[in-house]
N, C-alpha and C positions, 0 to 999 in steps of 0.2 A: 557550443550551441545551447547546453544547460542553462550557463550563466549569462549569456545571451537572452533568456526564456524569462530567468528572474530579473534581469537588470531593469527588463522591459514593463515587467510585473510593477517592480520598484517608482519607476517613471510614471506608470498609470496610478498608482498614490496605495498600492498593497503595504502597508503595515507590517512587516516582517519582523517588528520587536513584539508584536502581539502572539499571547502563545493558540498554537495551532495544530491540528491533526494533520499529517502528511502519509496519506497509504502511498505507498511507492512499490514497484517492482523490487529486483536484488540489483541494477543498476550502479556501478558503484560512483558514477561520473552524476547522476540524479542527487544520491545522496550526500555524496561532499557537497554540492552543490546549495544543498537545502539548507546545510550546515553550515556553512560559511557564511547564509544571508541571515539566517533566523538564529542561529548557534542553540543557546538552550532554550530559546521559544518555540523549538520545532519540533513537537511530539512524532516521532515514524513509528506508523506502522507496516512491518514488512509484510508483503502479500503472502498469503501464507500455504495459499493455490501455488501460486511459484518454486513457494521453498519445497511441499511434496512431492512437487514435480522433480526438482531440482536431488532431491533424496532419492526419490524413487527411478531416474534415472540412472545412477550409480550403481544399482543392486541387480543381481538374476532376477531372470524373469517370475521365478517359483517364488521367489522371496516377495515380489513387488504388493502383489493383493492383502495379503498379510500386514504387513507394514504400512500401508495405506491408512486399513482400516483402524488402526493404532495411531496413527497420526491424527487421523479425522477424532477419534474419540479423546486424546489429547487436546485439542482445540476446541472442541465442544463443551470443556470445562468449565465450569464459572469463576471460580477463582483461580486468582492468576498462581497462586503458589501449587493447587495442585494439580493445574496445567505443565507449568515448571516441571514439577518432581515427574510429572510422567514423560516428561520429552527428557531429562536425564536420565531416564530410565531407558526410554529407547533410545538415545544415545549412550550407551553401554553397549546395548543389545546389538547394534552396526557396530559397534569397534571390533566387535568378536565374527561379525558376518564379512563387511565389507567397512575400511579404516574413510575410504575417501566417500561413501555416504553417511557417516560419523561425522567427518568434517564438517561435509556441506548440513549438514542439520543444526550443527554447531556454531558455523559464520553467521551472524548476527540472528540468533535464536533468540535472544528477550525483545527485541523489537519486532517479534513477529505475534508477542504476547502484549504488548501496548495496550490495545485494546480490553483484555483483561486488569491493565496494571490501572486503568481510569475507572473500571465497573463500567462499562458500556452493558445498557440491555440487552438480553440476550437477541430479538430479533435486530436491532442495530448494529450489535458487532459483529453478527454474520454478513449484515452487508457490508462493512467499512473494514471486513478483515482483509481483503483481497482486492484486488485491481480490477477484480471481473465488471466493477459498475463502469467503467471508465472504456477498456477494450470494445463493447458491441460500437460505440462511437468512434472507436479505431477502425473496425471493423468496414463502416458505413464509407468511410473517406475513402479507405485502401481499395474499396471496391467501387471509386467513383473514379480516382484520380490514375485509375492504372486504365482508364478509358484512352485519357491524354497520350497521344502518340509523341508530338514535339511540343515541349515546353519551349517560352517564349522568353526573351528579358524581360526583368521588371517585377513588377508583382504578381506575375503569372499564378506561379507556385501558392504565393501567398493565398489570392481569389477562389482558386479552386479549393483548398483547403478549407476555407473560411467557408464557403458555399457547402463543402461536403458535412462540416462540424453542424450551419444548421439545418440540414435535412436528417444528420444525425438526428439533434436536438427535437425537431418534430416529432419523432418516436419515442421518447423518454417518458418513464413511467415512473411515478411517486416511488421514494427511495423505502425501501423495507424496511420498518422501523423509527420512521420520517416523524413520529410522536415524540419521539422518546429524543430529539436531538436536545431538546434544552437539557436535557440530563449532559450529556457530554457535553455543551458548552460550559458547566457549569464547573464538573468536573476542571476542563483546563482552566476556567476559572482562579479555580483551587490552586493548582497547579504554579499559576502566576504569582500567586500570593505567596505561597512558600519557597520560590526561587524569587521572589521580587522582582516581577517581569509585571507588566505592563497586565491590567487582567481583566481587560476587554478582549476576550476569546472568540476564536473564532475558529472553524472549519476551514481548510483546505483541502 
């Protein structure tokens, strides 16, 4: 269905050798997916509301507020190295509490620092570090299309989604940090030029 999603993207005329920001869920059928069309024009950043979710599931309940608030002030970092060293530091810290929330913190942990690894301003990369801009428009559909009692042949499915995404879309509010985007275009930019990629950049 992923590659399905991109093929179609491709056919509509998306430039996929252009390098680009991609926030994705922990997905792993998403992210081959993005990999395989863009390969190294595809900057991910992993959602990172997911991944302490994803942590924070794994651990007792006495443990979870604590470790939280450690995560949150590890992301909050500006630079990306001493963002780094303090998420290896709490991953330490789970090896010795709980091994399989160590893990999950550890499964693609620097793509969840991306956005540090460009210098994104700080109000931009709080909103492009997570997925959360993208779900309330998840949100909008799921609560339109579970009206539909019987889907029909055809392009049923398709209409009503397409219908749900713009009534989504009507509700959209200017993205936080929405200034500051020519700084990250500029950034993957950069980016393009020292892997020799194509370096007309772009957002995704």
């Amino acid at each position: 269905m992923v590659r399905e999603l991109l093929e179609d993207l491709a056919r509509r005329g998306l430039d996929f050798s252009t390098p680009r920001l991609y926030v994705l869920d922990g997905a792993k059928a998403l992210h081959s997916a993005v990999k395989r069309h863009a390969g190294e024009a595809a900057l991910i950043q992993r959602c990172q509301a997911h991944k302490r979710r994803n942590v924070l599931e794994q651990l007792p309940e006495e443990y979870q507020p604590g470790m939280d608030r450690k995560l949150l002030a590890a992301y909050a970092m500006v630079e990306h190295a001493d963002a780094r060293r303090a998420l290896e530091q709490l991953h330490k810290e789970l090896d010795r509490i709980n091994p399989s929330a160590a893990r999950s913190l550890e499964e693609g942990m620097e793509e969840t620092l991306t956005v540090h690894k460009l210098r994104v301003p700080e109000l931009l990369r709080k909103s492009l570090a997570s997925t959360n801009i993208i779900e309330s428009a998840f949100s909008v559909a799921e609560e339109l299309c579970r009206r539909v009692k019987r889907w029909r042949q055809g392009d049923h499915r398709e209409r009503w989604a397409g219908s749900a995404l713009l009534l989504a879309e009507s509700k959209f509010r200017r993205l936080k940090g929405y200034r500051e985007i020519s700084k990250l275009v500029s950034a993957l930019a950069d980016y393009g030029i020292k892997k020799g990629l194509a370096v007309k950049a772009r957002t995704a």
